[in-house]
C-alpha positions in Angstrom: 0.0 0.0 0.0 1.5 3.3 -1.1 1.1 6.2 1.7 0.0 8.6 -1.0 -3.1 6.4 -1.6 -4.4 6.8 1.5 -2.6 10.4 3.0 -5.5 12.9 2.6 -3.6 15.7 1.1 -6.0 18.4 2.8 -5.1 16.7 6.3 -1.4 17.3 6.0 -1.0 19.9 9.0 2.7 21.0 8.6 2.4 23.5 11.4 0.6 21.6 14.2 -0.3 24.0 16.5 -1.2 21.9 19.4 1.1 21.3 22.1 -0.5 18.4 23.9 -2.3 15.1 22.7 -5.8 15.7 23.0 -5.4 19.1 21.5 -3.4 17.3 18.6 -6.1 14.4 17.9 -8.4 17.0 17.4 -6.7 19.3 15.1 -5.9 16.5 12.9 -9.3 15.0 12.9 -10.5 18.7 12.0 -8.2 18.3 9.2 -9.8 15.4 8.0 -13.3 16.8 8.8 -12.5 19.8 6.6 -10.7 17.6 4.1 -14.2 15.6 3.3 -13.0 12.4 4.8 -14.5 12.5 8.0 -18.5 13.7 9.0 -19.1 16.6 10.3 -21.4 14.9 12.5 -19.0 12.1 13.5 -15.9 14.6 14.3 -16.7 14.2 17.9 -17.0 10.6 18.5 -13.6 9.8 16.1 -11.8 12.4 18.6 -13.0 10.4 21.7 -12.5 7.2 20.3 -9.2 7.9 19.5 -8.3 9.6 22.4 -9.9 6.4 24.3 -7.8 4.5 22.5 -4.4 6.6 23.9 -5.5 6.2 27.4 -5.3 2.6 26.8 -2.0 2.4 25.4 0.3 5.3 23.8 0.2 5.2 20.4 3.5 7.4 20.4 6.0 4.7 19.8 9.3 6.4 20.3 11.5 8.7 18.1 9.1 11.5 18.1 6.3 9.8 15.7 3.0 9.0 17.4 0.3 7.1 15.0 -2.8 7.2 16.7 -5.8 4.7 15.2 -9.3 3.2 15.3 -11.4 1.2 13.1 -14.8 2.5 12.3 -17.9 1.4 10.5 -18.3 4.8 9.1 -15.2 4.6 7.5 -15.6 3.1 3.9 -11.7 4.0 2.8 -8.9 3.8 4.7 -7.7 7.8 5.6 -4.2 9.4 7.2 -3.9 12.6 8.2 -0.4 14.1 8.6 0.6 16.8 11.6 4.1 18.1 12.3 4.6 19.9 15.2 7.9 21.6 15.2 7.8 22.2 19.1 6.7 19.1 20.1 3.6 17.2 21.5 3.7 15.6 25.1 1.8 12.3 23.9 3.0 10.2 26.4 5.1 8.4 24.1 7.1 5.3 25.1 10.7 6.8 25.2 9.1 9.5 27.4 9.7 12.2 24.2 7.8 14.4 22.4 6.1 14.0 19.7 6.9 15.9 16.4 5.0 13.6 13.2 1.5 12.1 14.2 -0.1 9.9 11.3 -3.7 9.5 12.4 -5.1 6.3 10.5 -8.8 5.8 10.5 -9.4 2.4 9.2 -13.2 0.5 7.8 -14.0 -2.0 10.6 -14.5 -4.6 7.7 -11.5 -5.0 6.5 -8.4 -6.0 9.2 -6.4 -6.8 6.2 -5.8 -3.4 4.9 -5.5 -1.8 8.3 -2.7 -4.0 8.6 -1.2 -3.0 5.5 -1.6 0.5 5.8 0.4 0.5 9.8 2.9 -1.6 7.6 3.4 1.5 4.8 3.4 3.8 7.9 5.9 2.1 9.9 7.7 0.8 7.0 8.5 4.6 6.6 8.6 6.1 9.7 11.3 3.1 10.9 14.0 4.8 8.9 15.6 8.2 10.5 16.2 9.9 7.5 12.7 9.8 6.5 11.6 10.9 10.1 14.0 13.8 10.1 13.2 15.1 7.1 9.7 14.8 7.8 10.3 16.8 10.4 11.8 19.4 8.4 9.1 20.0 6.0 7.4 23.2 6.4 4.6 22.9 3.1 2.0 20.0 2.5 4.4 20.1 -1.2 7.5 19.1 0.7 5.4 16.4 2.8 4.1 14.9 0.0 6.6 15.0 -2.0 8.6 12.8 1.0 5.7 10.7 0.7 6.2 10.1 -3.1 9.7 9.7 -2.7 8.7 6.8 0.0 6.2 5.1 -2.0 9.3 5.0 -4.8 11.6 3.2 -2.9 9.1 0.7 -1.4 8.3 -0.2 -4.9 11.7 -1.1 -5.2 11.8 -3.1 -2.4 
């Protein structure tokens, strides 16, 4: 699966301005909201659910990348949204770190398979430190998608 497929280029946030988790998940669900992937109507429970799902377990998995999820029925396609925070978020990550990329993944309860698939593109990306730092760096939703279509290029080759 190729992270451009399923980035939603009006949810890329390069300049996250939330500092904490809560206030980040919600941002970047707005993103998606105003991006035509999300409800209106269902902006509020995706926020709790996901934010549910972070009290249960952090989602921010060390060297500053947090990728909060949940499966929905709502969800027909599978949709990431993109923030970079250039200060930081406190999202309780494992390494104790802030956070400065968050993909947020909201997955079709149907259809484990491509859920999978998709945390495989993510992490498949976000596992090499040149990709995380210039992630990082970007400061335009050009420069993050172009790092995504660089990405997608060299998993092809894989």
């Amino acid at each position: 699966m190729k992270l451009r497929e399923i980035v939603i280029e009006e949810a890329i946030l390069p300049k996250l301005a939330a500092t904490e988790r809560d206030a980040a998940i919600s941002e970047i669900v707005d993103a998606l909201v105003d991006g035509g992937a999300v409800t209106p109507e269902l902006r509020d429970e995706f926020v709790k659910l996901i934010v549910k799902r972070e009290k249960r377990g952090s989602t921010g998995f060390g060297h500053g990348v947090a990728v909060p999820h949940v499966k929905h029925p709502a969800i027909t396609k599978m949709v990431v949204a993109i923030g970079i925070s250039a200060g930081g978020v406190e999202f309780n990550a494992l390494d104790k770190q802030p956070v400065y990329s968050i993909f947020l993944l909201l997955s079709p309860e149907d259809k484990p398979e491509d859920h999978l698939d998709a945390m495989e593109a993510i992490f498949g990306n976000l596992s090499h430190e040149t990709f995380r730092r210039f992630l990082r760096q970007a400061e335009t939703k050009d420069h993050v998608l172009t790092l995504l279509a660089e990405a997608d290029a060299k998993a092809t080759l894989r």
